[in-house]
N, C-alpha and C positions, 0 to 999 in steps of 0.2 A: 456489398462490394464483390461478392463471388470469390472471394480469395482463396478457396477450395480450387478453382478452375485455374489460380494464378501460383499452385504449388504449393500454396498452405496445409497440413497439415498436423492437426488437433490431435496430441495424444494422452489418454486420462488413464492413471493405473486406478488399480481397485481401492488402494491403500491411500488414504489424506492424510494421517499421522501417523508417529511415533512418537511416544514418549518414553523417558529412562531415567529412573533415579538412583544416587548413591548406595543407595543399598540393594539392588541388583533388583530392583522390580522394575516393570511395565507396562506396557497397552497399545492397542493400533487401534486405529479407528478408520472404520473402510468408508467406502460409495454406501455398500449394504448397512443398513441401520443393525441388524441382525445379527453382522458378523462383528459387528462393533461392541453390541450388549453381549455375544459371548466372552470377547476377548473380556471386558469389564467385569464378567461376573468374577472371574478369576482374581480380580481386585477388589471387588466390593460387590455382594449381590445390589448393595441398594443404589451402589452408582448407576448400575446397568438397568435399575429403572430408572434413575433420574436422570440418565440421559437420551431415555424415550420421549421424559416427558419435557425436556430442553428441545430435543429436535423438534417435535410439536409444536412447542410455543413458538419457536424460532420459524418454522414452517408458518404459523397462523400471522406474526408480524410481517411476513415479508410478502403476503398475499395483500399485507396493508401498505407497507410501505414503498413495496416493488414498485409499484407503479410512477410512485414520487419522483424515482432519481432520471426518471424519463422527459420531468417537466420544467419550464422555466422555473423560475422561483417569481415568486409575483410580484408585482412594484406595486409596496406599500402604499406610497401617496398619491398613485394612481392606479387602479385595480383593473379599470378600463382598460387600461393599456395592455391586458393579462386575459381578456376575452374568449382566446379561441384554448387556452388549458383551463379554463374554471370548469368545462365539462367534466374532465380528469380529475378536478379536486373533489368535484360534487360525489363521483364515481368511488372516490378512496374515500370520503366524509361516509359512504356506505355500508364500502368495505368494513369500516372501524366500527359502528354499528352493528352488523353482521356479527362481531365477535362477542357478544353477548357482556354483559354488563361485567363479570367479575375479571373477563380477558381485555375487556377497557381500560376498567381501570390499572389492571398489571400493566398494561401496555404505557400508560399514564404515570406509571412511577417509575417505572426503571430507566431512564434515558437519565434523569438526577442522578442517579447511584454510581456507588462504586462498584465496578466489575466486580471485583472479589465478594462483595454484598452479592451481588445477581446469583455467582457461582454457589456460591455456600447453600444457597437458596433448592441447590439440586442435587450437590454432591456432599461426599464425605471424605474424600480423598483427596489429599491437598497436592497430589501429581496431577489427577484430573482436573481440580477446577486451575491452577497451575498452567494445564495445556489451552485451557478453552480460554486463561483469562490475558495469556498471552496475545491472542488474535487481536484481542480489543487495543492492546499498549503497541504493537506492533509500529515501526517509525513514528511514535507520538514521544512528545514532551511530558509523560506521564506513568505512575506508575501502579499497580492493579489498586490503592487503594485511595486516586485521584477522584474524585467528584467529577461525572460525566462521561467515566470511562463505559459505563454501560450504553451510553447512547451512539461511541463509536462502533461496540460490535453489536449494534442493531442497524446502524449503519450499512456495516459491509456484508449481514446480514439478508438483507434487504434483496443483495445483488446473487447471494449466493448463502441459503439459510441452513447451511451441511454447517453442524458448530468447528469443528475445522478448518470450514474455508476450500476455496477451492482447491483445485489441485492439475489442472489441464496446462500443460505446456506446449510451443512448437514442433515438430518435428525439426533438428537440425539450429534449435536455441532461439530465444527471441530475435535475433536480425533474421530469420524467417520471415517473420512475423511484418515487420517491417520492411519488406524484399517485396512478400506478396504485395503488399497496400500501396507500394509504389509502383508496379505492375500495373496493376488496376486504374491507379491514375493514371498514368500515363498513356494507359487502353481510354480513357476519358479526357486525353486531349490535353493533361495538365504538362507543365514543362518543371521538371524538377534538379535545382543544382544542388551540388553541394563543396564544400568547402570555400562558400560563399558567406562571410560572417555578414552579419547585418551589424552597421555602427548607430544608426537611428533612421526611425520614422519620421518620416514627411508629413509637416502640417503648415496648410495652407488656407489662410479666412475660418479659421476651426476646423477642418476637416481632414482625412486623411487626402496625403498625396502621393505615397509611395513609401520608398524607403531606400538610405542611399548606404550601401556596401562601403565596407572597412577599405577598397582598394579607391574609394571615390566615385565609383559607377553608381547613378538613382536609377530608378526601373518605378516609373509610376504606374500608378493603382490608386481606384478609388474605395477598396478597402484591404485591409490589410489586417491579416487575421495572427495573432501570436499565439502559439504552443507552449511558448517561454514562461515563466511563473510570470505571477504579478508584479511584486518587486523590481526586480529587472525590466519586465515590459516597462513600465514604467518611471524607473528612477535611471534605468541603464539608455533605453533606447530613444524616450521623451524626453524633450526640452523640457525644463519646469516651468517656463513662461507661459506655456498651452495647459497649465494643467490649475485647480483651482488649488488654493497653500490647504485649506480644509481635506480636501481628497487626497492629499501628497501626505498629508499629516497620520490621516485614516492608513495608506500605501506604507508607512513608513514604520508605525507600529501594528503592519501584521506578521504575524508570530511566523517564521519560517527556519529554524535554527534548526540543524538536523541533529541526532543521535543515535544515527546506524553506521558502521563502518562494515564492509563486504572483504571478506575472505576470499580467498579462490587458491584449492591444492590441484596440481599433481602427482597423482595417487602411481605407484606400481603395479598396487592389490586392492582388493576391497578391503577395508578395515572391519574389525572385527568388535563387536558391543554386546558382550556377556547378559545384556540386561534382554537382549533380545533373543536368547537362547528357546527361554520356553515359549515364545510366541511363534505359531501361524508354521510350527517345526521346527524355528528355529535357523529357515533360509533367511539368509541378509538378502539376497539377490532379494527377496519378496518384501520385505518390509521396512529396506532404505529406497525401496524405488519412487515412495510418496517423501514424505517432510519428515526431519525427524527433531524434536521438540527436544531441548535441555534447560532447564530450571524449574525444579522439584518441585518445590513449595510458594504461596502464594510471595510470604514472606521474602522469597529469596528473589522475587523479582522486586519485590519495593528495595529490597536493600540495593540490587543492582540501579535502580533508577534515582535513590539516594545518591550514590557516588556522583551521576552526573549534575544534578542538582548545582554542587560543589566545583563544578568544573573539570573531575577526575574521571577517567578511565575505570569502569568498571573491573574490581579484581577481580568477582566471579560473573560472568556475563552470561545473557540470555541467549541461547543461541538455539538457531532454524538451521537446520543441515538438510543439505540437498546433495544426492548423487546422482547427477543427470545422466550421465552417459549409461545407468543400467536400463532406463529405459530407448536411452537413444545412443545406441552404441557407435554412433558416427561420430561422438561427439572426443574418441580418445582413442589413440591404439587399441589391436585386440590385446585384451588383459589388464588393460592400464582405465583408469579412471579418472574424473574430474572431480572435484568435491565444490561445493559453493555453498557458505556458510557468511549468514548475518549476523552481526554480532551486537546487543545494546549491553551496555549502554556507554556511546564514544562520541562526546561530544561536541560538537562542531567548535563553541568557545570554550579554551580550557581554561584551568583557574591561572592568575594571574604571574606573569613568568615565565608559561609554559608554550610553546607551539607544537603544531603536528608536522613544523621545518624544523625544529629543535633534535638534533641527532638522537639517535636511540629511541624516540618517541614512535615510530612504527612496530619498528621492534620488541618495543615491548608491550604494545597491541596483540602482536604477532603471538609473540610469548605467551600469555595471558590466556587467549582465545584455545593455543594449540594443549595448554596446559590442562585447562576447562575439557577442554576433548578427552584428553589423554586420561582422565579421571574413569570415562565413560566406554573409551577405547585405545587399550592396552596397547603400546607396540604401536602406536598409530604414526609417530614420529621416524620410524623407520621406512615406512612407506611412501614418505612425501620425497618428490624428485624437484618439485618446483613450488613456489607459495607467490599470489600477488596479493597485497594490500591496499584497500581502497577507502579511506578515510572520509571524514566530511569535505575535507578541504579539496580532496581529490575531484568528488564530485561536483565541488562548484566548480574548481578551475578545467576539468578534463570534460564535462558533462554542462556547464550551465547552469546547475542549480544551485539558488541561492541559498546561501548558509548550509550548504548539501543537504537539502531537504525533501527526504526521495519523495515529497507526495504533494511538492508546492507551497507545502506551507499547513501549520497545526491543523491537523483533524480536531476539534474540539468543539461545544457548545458553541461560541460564540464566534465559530471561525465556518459553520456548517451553512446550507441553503440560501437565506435571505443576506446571510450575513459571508457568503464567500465568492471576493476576497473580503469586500467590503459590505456593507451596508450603502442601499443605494447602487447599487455597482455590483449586481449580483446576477443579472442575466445578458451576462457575455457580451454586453456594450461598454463601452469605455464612455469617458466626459470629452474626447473627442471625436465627435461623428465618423465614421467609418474605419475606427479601429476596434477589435474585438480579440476576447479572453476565449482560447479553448480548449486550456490545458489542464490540470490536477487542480490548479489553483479556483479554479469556479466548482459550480455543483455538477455532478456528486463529489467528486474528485476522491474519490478511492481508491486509484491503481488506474492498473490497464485491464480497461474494461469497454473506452470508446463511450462512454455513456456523455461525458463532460462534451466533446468533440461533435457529436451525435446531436445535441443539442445546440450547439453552437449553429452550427449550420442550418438547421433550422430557423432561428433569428436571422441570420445573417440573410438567408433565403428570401423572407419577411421584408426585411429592409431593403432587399436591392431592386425586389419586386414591387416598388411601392413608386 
């Protein structure tokens, strides 16, 4: 899309983590593999090989898997139908080959396993595997020592095999991001409204026929492509008369209940994290510019993922801290800062009695989270000028997403490829003709990555052309 030539602008610091435990230790883990096993050695000689030999293996999987999140997912009961990617699967059948028998078989057992399993498998440091086993539980209904969790961070692996994860942001915040790409459409003719809510899609003799606006206006089309998760596509904006009770039934138990709620401070000052004294000198400005990881031990993230089980509020919670404005100082006054911090585990359904419209129930999110900080940085509470709270419920009603589920619905074994949303229903066609899936909720569905989107169009491309 050129979105380079439409004012986008990619910027990547050297640093992908931080991590920081109660007891005043740490680590970073940079771009460079090298500066990463220094900082390590400092923790543990042997982690700082095992996690040479995790970047490798993570490197050798995604040379296998990379290519996957590129392709339709293939229709089982018609394989024909799946034609012009079986080149691509033959290509990865190779790749997987290539890896010699004993990286087969590893490759062969760990998508069963528990992260915490995978982890252990390299480290010895229950902060390290702690930060890498994080990646994997990240927005999922799960916690490091769930069955499958290892097939999630091969997963997003795949896309991006740094065991940290990526780390590139906007220039000027994600609605950059989203600025540029409507730019570009629009440089390609498209017409794009907004605060235009869609009440439902047009179907006509099975087919799509548009979609008629909340104010009463139709605007026909003979396809009609949703970004919106599955759920909603389908239970919000379909008639259920159009849709088969089997497929509504599949649509209805898929998993999309979220368990992230989003922080957002306004800082004065940068805050200050004792844990990161001896690293990298000692500058925050250097080592909060990337993600900074809290929850020590493997342990301390099941417990946190116990709580929501239950329906409860995690009392010590996971959290991803982010200081944006140090690398993108447009983002806050000179001297003052933004923080953006996710927090699990807050569960979209709480136990019985409770809401996140029930007074005090932010608040004491609020409380919790800032507490959990203030553990790790001293004096942090002082410096906040302003705080927003964004709950699950938030995100369904301000944002769309069902059950607030930042990623469309469970990452997990039987919610991934063939099987996302559904079974049957898994390359970006719908059960009625020219309506189409092409948002987190199909494959790969990892984030914002464009791969889901990327592929959609593709089919769509196939079908209009025909």
């Amino acid at each position: 899309m050129n979105l380079s030539r439409h004012g986008l602008e990619m910027m990547e610091p050297g640093i992908r983590l931080a991590a920081v435990s109660p007891d005043g230790h740490g680590f970073a883990l940079y771009s460079d593999a090298g500066r990463s096993a220094e900082s390590l050695r400092r923790l543990s000689p042997a982690d700082a090989e095992g996690y040479a030999r995790l970047c490798a293996a993570l490197q050798r999987a995604s040379t296998v898997l990379g290519p996957l999140l590129s392709l339709t997912p293939p229709d089982i009961e018609a394989p024909s139908e799946n034609l012009p990617d079986l080149w691509k699967f033959v290509q990865t059948g190779r790749s997987f080959r290539k890896l010699g028998r004993p990286e087969m078989f590893q490759l062969l057992r760990w998508p069963p396993m528990a992260v915490a399993d995978l982890v252990s498998e390299f480290f010895e440091s229950e902060l390290l595997r702690a930060a890498i086993a994080a990646r994997a539980i990240f927005g999922t209904a799960a916690g490091p020592w769930s069955a499958g969790t290892a097939a999630t961070l091969l997963l997003r692996a795949a896309a991006d095999p740094h065991p940290a994860g990526p780390s590139a942001v906007p220039r000027g915040g994600m609605g950059a991001l989203s600025a540029a790409m409507a730019a570009a459409a629009r440089e390609a003719g498209a017409e794009i409204r907004t605060g235009a809510a869609v009440a439902q899609i047009l179907v006509r003799q099975g087919a799509a026929a548009g979609v008629a606006l909340s104010t009463g206006e139709e605007i026909a089309a003979k396809a009609v492509v949703s970004s919106a998760d599955p759920r909603r596509t389908f239970l919000n904006f379909v008639d259920p008369v159009h849709l088969d009770p089997f497929f509504l039934t599949q649509i209805r138990n898929y998993r999309s209940l979220g368990n992230v709620a989003k922080i957002n401070l306004a800082l004065n000052a940068l805050p200050e994290f004792p844990a990161l004294a001896s690293l990298d000198g000692g500058d925050p400005s250097k080592l909060l510019i990337g993600r900074l990881h809290i929850g020590h031990e493997i342990d301390y993230l099941e417990r946190a993922f116990d709580a929501s089980k239950y329906g409860e509020i995690s009392e010590h919670p996971i959290l991803e801290v982010a200081v944006p404005s140090l690398l993108d100082p447009s983002l806050a006054p000179a001297g003052k800062h933004v923080m953006s911090i996710y927090a699990q585990f807050a569960p979209y359904k709480l136990r019985e009695g409770e809401s996140w419209e029930k007074e005090g129930k932010r608040e004491k999110l609020l409380e919790t989270v800032l507490k959990t900080l203030a553990a790790h940085a001293p004096g942090l509470g002082d410096r906040i000028v302003a705080e927003q709270v964004i709950t699950p419920l938030d995100l369904e009603r301000d944002y769309g997403l069902t059950g607030g589920h930042i990623f469309h619905g469970e990452l997990a074994l039987d919610q991934i490829f063939t099987m996302r949303p559904v079974l049957d229903s898994a390359r970006y066609r719908s059960p009625i003709g020219g309506v189409y899936l092409c948002g987190s909720g199909t494959h790969p569905g990892t984030g914002l990555t464009g791969a889901s989107g990327a592929n959609a169009a593709r089919e769509i491309l196939r079908d209009l052309r025909r």
